[in-house]
N, C-alpha and C positions, 0 to 999 in steps of 0.2 A: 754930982748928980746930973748935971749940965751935959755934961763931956758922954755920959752914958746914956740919956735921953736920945743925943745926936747920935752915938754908934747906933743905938737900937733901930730910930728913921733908917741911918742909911743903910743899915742890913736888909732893911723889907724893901727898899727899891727893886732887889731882882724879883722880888715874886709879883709886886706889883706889874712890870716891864711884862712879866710872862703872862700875867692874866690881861694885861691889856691890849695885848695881840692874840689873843687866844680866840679871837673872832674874827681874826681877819683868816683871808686864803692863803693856801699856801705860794710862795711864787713858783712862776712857770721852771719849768725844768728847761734847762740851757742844751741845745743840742752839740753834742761834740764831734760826731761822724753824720756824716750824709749817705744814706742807703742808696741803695744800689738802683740806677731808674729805670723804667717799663715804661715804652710805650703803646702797648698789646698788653692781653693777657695773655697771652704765649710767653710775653719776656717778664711779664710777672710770677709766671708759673716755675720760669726758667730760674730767676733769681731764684725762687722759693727754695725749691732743689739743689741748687748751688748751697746755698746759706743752712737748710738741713743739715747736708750731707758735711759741712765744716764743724758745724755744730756736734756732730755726732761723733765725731774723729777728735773732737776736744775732749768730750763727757768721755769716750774709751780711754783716754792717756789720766795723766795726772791734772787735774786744776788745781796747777796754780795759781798765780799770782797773773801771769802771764797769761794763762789759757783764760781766767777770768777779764781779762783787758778784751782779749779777743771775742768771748763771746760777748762782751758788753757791745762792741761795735759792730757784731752779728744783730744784737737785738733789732738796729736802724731799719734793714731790710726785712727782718722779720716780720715788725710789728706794720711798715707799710705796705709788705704783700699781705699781709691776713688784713687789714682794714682794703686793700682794694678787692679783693677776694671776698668779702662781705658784701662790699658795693656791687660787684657782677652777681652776689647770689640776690641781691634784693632785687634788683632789675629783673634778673631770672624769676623771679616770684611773680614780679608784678604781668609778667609775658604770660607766667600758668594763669593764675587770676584770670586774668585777659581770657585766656582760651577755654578756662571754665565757665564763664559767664555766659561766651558765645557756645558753648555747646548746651549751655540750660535752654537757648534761643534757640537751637539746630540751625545754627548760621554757618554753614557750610564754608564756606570761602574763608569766613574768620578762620573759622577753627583751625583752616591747614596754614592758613599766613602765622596762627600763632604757633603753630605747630613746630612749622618751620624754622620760627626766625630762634623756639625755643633750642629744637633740636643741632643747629646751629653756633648758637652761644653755648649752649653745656658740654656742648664736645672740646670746645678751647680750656676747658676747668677740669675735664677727667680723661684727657690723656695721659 
């Protein structure tokens, strides 16, 4: 009776183990490739296009094994040009903002500085 009391404790240790982490976070994800750097949005745009255009010539062939290794260390550049691509379109945001508010004002001068510095920035993101 002994002997099976004890098997029975120690078989409930793993659920125990699992519900008592089961509030904690997950850990951070370990980086294994380092993406491709920009110092421009031109060289962000240019990675971008590069890392597509690899990506796309993967998905045409067969994924394997192999083509899946590859896009995995695609993702690296992927996912840091669309987060700095986000960050130039919020800037861009904050520049229309800007030039709406001063065109609610008919502040002339704003409105073409913001005009400008918009006109400017978005041409480096849709070429």
């Amino acid at each position: 009776m002994t002997k099976t009391l004890a098997l029975l404790a120690l078989s409930t240790l793993p659920v125990f183990a699992l519900n008592a982490h089961a509030d904690q976070p997950p850990p951070n994800r370990v980086d294994h490739y380092q993406a491709a750097k920009a110092d421009s949005t031109e060289e962000v745009m240019a990675n971008l296009r590069e890392a597509n255009a690899k990506l796309a010539a993967l998905l045409a062939g067969e994924v394997d094994d192999y083509a899946i290794h590859d896009i995995h260390s695609l993702c690296y550049t992927l996912e840091d040009s669309l987060l700095r691509l986000s960050e130039e379109f919020q800037a861009l945001h904050g520049i229309v903002a800007d030039m709406h508010f001063a065109s609610e004002g008919l502040k002339r001068e704003a409105v073409i500085d913001y005009g400008e510095a918009y006109l400017a920035e978005v041409g480096k993101l849709l070429k």
